[in-house]
C-alpha positions in Angstrom: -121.6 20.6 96.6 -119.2 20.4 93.2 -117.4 17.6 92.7 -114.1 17.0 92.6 -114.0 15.8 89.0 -115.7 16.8 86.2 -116.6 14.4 83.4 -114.8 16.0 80.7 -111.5 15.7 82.5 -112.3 11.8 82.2 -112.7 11.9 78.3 -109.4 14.0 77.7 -107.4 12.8 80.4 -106.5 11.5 84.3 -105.4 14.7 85.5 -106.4 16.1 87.6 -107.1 15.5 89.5 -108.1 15.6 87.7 -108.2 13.5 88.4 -106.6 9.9 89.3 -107.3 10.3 92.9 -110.8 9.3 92.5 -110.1 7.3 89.6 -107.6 5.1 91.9 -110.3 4.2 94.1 -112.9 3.2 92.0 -110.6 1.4 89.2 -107.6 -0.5 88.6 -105.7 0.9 85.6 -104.3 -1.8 82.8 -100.4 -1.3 82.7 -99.5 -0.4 79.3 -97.7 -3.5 77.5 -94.3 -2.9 75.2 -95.4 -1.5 71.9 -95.8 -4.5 69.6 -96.1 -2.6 66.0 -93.9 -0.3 64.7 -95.4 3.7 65.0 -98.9 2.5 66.7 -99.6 3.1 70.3 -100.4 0.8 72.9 -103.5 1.5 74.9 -104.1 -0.2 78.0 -107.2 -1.1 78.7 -108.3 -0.7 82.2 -111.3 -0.7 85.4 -112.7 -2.1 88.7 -110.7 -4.8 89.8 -114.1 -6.2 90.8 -117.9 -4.8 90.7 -120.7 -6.1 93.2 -124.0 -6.8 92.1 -127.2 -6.2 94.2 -129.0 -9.6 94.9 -131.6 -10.4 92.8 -135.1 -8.9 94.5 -138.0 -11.2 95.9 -140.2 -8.6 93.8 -139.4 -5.3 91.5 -136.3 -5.0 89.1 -133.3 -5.3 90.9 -131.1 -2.3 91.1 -128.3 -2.2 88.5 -124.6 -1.1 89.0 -122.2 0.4 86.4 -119.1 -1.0 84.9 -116.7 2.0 84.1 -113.9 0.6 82.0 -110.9 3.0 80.9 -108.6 4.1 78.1 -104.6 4.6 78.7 -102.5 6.3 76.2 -99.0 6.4 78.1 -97.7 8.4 75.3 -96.7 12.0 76.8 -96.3 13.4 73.2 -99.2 15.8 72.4 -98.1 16.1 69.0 -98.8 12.3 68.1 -102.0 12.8 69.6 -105.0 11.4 67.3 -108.8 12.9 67.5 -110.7 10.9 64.4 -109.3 7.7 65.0 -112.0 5.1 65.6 -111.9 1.9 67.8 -114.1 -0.8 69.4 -114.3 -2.1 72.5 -115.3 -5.6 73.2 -116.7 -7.6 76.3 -117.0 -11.3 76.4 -120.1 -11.7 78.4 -119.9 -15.5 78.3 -118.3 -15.6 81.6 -121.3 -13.9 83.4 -123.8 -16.0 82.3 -126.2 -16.7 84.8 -124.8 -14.1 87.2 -125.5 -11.5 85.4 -127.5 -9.5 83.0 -125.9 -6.3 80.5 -127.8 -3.1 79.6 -126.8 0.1 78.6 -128.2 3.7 78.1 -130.4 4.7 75.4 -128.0 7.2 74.2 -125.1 5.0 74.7 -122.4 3.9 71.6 -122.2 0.7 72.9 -124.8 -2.7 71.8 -125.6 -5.8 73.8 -125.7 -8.8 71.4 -126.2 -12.0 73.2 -122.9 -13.0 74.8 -121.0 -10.1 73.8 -121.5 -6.1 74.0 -119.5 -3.9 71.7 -118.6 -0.2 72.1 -117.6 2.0 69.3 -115.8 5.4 70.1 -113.2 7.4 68.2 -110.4 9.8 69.4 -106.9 8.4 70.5 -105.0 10.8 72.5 -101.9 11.0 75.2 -103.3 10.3 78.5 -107.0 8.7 80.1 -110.4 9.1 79.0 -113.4 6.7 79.1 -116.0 4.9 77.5 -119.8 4.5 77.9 -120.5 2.3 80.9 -121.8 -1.2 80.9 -125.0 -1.6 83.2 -124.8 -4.8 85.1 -127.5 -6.1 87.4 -128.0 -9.6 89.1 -129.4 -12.3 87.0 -132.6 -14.1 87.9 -132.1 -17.1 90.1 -128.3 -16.7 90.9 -127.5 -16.6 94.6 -125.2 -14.4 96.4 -122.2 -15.1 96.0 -122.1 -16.2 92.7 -119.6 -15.0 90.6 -117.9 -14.8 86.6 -115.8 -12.8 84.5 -115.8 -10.4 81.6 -112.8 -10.0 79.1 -112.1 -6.6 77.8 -110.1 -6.2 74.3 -109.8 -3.2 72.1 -109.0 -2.9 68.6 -108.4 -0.1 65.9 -106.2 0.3 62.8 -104.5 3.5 64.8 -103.5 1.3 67.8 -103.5 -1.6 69.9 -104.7 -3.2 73.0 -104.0 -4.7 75.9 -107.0 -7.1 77.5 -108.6 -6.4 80.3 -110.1 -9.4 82.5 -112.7 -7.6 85.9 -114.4 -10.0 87.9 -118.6 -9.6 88.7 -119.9 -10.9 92.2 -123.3 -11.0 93.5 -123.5 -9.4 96.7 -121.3 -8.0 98.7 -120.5 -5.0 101.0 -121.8 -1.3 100.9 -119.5 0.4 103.0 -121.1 4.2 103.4 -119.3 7.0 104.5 -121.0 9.5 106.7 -120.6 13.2 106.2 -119.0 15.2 108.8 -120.1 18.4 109.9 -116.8 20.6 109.3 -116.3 24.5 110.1 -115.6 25.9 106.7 -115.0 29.4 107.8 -111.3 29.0 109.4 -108.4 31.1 110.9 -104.7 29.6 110.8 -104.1 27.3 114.1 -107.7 26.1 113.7 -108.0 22.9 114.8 -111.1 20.4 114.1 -112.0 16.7 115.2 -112.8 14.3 112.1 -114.7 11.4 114.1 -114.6 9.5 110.8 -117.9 7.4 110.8 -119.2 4.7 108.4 -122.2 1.7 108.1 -122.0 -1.4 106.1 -125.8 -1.6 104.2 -124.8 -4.3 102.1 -125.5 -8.3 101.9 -122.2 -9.2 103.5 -120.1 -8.2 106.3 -116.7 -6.2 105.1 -113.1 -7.8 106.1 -111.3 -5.1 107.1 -111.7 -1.6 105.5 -109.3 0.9 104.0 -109.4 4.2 104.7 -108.1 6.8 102.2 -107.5 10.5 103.5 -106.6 13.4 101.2 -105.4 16.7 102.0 -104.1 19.5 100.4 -101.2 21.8 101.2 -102.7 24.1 104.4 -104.1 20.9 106.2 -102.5 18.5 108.4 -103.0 15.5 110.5 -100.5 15.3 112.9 -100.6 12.0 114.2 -98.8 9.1 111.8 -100.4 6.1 112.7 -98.2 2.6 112.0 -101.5 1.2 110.1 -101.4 4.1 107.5 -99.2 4.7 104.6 -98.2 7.9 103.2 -97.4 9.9 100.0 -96.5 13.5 99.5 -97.3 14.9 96.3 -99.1 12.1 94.9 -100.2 9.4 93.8 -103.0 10.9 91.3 -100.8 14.0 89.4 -102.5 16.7 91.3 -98.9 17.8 91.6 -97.1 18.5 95.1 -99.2 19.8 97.8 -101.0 16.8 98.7 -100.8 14.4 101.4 -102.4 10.8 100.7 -103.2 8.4 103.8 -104.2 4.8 103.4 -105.2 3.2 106.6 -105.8 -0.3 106.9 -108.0 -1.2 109.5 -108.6 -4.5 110.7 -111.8 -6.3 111.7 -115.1 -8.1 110.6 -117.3 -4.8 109.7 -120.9 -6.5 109.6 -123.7 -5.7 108.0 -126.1 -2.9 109.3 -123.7 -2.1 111.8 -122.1 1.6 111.8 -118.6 2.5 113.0 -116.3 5.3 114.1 -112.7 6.1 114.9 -111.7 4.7 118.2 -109.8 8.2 118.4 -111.4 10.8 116.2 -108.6 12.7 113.7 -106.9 16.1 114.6 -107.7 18.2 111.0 -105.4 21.2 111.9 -105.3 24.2 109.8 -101.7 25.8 108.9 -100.1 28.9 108.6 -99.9 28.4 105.1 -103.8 27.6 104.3 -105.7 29.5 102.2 -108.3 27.2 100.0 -108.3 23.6 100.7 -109.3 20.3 100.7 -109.9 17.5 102.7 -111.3 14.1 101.4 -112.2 11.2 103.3 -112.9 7.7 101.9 -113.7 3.9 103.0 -113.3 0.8 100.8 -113.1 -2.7 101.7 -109.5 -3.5 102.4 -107.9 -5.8 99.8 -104.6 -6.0 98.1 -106.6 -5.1 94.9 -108.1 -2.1 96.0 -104.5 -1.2 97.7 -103.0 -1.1 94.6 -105.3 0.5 92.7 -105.5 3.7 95.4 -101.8 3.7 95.8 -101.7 4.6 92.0 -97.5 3.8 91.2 -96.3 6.5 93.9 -93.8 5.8 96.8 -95.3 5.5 100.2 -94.2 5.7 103.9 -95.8 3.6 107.0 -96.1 5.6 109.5 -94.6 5.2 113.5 -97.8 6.0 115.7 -100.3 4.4 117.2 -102.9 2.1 115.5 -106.0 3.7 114.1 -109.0 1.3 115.2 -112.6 1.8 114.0 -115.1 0.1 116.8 -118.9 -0.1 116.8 -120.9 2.7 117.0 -124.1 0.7 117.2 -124.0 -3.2 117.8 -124.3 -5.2 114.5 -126.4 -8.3 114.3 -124.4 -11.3 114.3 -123.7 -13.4 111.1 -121.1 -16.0 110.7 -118.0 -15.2 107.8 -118.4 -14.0 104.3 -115.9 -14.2 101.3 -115.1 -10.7 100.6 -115.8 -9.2 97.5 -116.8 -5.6 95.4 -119.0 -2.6 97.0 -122.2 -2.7 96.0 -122.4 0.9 95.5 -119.1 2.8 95.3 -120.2 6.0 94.8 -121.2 6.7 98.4 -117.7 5.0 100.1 -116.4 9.2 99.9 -116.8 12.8 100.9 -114.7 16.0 100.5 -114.9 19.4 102.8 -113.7 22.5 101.9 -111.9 25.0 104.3 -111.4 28.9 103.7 -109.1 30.2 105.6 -108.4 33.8 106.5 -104.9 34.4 105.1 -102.5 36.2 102.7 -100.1 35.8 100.2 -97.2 38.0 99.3 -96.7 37.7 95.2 -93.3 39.9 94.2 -92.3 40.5 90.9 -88.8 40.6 89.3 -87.0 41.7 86.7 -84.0 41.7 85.0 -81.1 44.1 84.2 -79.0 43.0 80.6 -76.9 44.9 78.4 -75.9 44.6 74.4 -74.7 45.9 71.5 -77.0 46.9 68.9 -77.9 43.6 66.7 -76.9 41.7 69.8 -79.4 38.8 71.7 -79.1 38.9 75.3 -81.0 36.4 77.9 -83.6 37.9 80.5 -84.9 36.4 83.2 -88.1 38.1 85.0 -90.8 36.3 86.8 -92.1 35.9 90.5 -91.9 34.8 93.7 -94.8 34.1 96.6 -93.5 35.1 99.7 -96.4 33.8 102.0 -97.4 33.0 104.4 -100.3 31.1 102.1 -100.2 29.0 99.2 -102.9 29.8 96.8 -104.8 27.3 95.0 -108.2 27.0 93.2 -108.7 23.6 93.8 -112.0 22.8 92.4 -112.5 25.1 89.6 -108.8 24.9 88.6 -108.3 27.9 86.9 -104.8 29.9 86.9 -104.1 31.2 90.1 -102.3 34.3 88.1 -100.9 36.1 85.3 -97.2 37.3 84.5 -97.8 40.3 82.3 -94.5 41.7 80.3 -94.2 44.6 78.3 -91.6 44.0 76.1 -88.6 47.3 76.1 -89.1 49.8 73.3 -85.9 49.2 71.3 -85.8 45.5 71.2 -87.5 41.9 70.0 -88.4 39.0 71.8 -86.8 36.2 70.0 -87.1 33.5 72.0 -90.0 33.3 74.7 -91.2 30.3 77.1 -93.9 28.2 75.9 -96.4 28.8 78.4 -96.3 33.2 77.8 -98.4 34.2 74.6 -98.5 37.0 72.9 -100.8 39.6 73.1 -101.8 44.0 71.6 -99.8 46.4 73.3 -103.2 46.8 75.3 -103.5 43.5 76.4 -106.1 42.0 74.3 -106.3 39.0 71.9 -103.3 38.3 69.2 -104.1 35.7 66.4 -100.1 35.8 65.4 -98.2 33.7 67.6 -95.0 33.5 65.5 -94.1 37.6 64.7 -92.8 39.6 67.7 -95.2 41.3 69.9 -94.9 43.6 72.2 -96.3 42.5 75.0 -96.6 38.4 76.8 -98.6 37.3 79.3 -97.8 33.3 81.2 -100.1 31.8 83.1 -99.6 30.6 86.4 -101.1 26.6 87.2 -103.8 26.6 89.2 -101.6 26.3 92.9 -98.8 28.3 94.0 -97.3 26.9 96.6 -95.6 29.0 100.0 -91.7 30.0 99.2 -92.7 28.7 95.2 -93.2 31.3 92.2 -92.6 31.4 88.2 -88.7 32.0 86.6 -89.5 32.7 82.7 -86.8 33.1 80.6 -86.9 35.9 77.2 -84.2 36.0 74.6 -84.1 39.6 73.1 -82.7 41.3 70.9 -81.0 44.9 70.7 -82.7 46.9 67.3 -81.8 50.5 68.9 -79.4 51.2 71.2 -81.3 53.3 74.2 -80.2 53.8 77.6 -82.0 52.6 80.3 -84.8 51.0 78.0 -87.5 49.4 80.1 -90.0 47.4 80.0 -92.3 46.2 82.7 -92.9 43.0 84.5 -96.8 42.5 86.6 -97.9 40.0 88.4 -101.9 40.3 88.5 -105.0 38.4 88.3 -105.8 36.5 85.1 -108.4 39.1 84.4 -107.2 42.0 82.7 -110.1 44.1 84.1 -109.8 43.2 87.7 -106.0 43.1 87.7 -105.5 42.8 91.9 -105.1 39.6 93.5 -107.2 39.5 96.1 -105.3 37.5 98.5 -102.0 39.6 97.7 -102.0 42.5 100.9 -98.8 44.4 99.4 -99.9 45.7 95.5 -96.7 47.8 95.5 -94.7 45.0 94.6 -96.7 43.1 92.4 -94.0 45.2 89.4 -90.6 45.2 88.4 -88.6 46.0 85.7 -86.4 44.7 82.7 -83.8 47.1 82.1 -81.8 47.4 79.0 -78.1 48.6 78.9 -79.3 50.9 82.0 -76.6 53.7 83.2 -73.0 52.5 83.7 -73.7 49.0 81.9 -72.3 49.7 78.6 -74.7 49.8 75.3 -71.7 48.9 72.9 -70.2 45.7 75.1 -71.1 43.1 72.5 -71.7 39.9 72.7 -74.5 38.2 74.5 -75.8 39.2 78.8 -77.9 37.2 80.3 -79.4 39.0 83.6 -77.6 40.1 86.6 -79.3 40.2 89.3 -82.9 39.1 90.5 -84.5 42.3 90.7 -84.6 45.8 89.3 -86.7 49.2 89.1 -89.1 50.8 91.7 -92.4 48.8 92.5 -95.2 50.6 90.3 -99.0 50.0 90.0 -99.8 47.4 86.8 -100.1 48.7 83.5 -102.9 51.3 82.9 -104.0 50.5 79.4 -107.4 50.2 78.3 -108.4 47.4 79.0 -109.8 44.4 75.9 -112.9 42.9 76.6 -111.3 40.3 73.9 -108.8 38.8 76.4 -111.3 37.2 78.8 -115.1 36.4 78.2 -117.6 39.1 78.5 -119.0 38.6 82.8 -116.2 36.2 83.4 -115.5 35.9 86.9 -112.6 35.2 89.2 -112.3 32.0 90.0 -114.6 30.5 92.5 -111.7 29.3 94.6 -113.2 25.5 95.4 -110.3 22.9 93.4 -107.6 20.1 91.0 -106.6 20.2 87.3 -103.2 20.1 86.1 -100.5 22.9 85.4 -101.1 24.6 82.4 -98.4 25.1 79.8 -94.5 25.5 80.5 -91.9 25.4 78.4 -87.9 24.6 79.0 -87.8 28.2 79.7 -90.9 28.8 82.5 -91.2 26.5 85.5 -93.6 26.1 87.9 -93.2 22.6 89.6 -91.9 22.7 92.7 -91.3 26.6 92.8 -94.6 27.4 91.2 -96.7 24.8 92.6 -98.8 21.8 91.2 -101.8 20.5 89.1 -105.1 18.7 90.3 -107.4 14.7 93.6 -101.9 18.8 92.3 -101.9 20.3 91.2 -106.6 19.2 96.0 -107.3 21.4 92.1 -109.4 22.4 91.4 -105.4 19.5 93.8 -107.4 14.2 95.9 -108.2 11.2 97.3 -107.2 12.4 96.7 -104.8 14.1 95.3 -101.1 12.1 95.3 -98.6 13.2 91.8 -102.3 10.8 89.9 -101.1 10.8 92.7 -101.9 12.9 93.9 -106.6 13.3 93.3 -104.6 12.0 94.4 -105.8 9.2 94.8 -105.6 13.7 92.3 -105.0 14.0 90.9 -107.0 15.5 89.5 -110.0 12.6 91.6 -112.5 11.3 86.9 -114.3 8.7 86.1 -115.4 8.1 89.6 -117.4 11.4 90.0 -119.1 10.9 86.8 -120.3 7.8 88.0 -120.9 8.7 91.1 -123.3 11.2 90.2 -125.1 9.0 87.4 -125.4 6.0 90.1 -126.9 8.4 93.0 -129.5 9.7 90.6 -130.2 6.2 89.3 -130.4 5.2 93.5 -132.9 7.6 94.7 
């Protein structure tokens, strides 16, 4: 099954998905400190609030865990974004000794010497990424329970740091959560039981355990239980869409012992569902770990009942444990996909303005998706669709939004970004939700006076050779028109017009022009509909927020936990670092 988040999103940035969602549950970010030097950024340095080490073995090398540590660049200005940059990481290892031992990989750019391990990396840029990972494993003769601390500083003559203090234990839980056996295939009103089950295989018995639930926009649990919290939208920026649950459950969760729901959960699919995600997660409950998943965003306890978890096989007894790390993080979480049988309605408008010759009027032309689904592609986040304009014989775009680039009259690549063109095509993020759409906004202007110029405005797939959406069942609407100084309006009123109404012209098929093979890759596909990342482009003249719909743990794409604003996923955003890891440490398990 793909993963929620790949490991480039981690070294470029949280988003989606990609995602924060994940990265809140496995790290706590450092909060970026005030900037204390005039034009350098400061870069918070961040992690796991604590890592659990496997006791050391009566015989064989004991099994190691990883130590992910983070880069933050709050900085949203792209522009000041810096790719050669070098820096160093450092870790003060004199806090761990006798607790534990440091490696790393072979191929790593970090070096263990003595009491300190140093890792150099370059690229400073707006947003999250991360370094190589530190291998820790239990030291010979420490005892569980032992414990120490590493200090994390950065330094670089581009920025500074804030430190970074995570905390090493030996021992400790190994919450494991067991997959469920979900119906993938699924019709609106579908509703499925989510008996959400788990087994503690570590050294010490868990105090209470946190439940994380994720789901994107076509899902719902109905029930609000007064032990959960909740956050629409967020908190790991996979955009709005997502729902985030954190459930604290109480109870002494002992080792060997498995668990289930008291009262399995009700996964019900809407009317609006299309592709989506569900993703279910368990972590020892702690403050910590509370603040990490929570991720900034605003949530609401619910009224309900209380969600209990109760043995599902009987535990052997042991008396009480400190609580600490898990020992292996990477198996605490699983995600299901559902495909349901639905459709969306995309319509297309366009724009009626009138003008002198010489004159610049305003247009405003776009899209709206009249349901009953929201569309996303979740996992491989690309665009759910394109906005393809063809600009009026007789006049200039002047002014375009920043997400529409221009293209050849025949659709195909356009080095010159700058001149006029006469044709634009704006991308759509990767979700759009029910009732949401894209409003782009062209400034034109009048060479020839014509009446009744027009130029058209298609809402298709991103590929110019396949242009039907395959989820839209009404193609007859899928193009308007902008009309220019059309019959009765006036060619010589003067002056700038921006648009009149919200629609114009009779629905036609898209553009028939031969098609480029330079707009999209030779045997590209369409997108393979599994989901977040984060929405692509927009300007001050195209929006796609909360009319056109997220980026992705928003935008479960590919918008969890999942999935809150990153928030998203979201716990989103668009879910990192986490995946990476998890994928590294399973292969390193087996």
């Amino acid at each position: 099954m793909t993963r929620f988040s790949p490991r480039t999103a981690l070294r470029r940035a949280a988003g989606s998905l990609a995602a924060a969602g994940l990265l809140a549950a496995a790290s706590l970010a450092g909060a970026a400190a005030p900037a204390q030097a005039a034009d350098l950024p400061v870069l918070a340095i961040g992690g796991p609030a604590e890592t659990a080490l496997h006791p050391y073995p009566a015989s064989g090398e004991p099994p190691h865990s990883t130590l992910g540590i983070t880069i933050n660049n709050p900085s949203e200005d792209e522009e000041d974004e810096d790719y050669e940059t070098e820096f160093t990481v450092t870790f003060d290892l004199g806090g761990i000794v006798g607790v534990a031992d440091v490696a790393v990989e072979d191929d790593s750019d970090c070096k263990v010497t003595g009491t300190k391990a140093v890792c150099t990396d370059r690229g400073i840029w707006a947003g999250l990424r991360g370094i190589d990972d530190l291998l820790l494993t239990a030291a010979e003769g420490s005892g569980d329970g032992d414990t120490g601390t590493i200090k994390v500083t950065g330094q670089s003559r581009g920025a500074t740091f804030t430190p970074f203090t995570t905390k090493v234990t030996v021992g400790g839980a190994d919450l494991v959560m067991e997959e469920l056996p979900f119906k993938e295939q699924t019709n609106p009103g579908d509703q499925q039981k989510a008996p959400i089950t788990f087994t503690n295989r570590g050294s010490r018995a868990a105090d209470g355990v946190l439940l994380g639930l994720v789901y994107s926009r076509g899902l719902d649990i109905p029930e609000r239980y007064s032990n959960c919290e909740y956050a629409e939208g967020g908190p790991d920026s996979r955009g709005a869409g997502w729902t985030t649950a954190l459930c604290s459950v109480e109870g002494s969760f002992e080792v060997g012992a498995t668990y289930t729901l008291a009262t399995p959960l009700t996964i019900e699919v809407t009317t609006r569902a299309y592709y989506d995600m569900f993703v279910y997660r368990i972590h020892e409950d702690s403050a910590a770990q509370r603040t990490a998943q929570r991720a900034g965003a605003p949530f609401e306890r619910g009224t309900g009942a209380v969600l209990k978890a109760v043995p599902a096989k009987t535990p052997a007894k042991q008396g009480p444990t400190a609580r600490g790390g898990d020992l292996n993080p990477w198996d605490n979480q699983h995600e299901a996909d559902f495909r349901t049988k639905n459709t969306a309605d995309f319509v297309a408008y366009g724009d009626k303005v009138a003008g002198a010759e010489g004159s610049t009027v305003k247009a405003d032309i776009g899209f709206r998706n009249e349901g009953p689904a929201w569309i996303g592609y979740l996992r491989s986040g690309e665009n759910v669709a394109t906005l393809d304009f063809t600009v009026p014989p007789g006049t200039t775009v002047t002014a375009k939004p920043d997400r529409c680039r221009a293209v050849t009259a025949g659709g195909g690549y356009r080095e010159d970004q700058k001149s006029p063109a006469p044709r634009y095509i704006c991308s759509t993020s990767m979700t759009v939700q029910d009732g949401g759409g894209l409003d782009l906004a062209f400034e034109l202007r009048i060479d020839r006076s014509r009446v009744g110029a027009e130029g058209a405005v298609t809402i298709r797939s991103p590929w110019l050779q396949e242009p039907k959406l395959p989820f839209d069942p009404k193609p007859a609407n899928n193009t308007a028109y902008l009309i220019v100084n059309g019959e009765g309006e006036g060619s010589d009123s003067g002056g700038t017009t921006g648009g009149t109404d919200g629609g114009s012209g009779e629905p036609s098929t898209p553009p028939t022009s031969a098609p480029d093979p330079s707009e999209s890759p030779s045997g590209t596909t369409r997108p393979s509909e599994s989901a977040p990342s984060t929405t692509s482009g927009g300007g001050s003249a195209g929006t796609a927020g909360s009319s056109g719909g997220g980026g992705g743990l928003a935008s479960t794409g590919s918008t969890v936990l999942i999935a809150s604003g990153t928030a998203a996923a979201a716990l989103a955003a668009g879910l990192l670092l986490f995946t990476a890891a998890r994928r590294r440490a399973a292969a390193q398990h087996a």
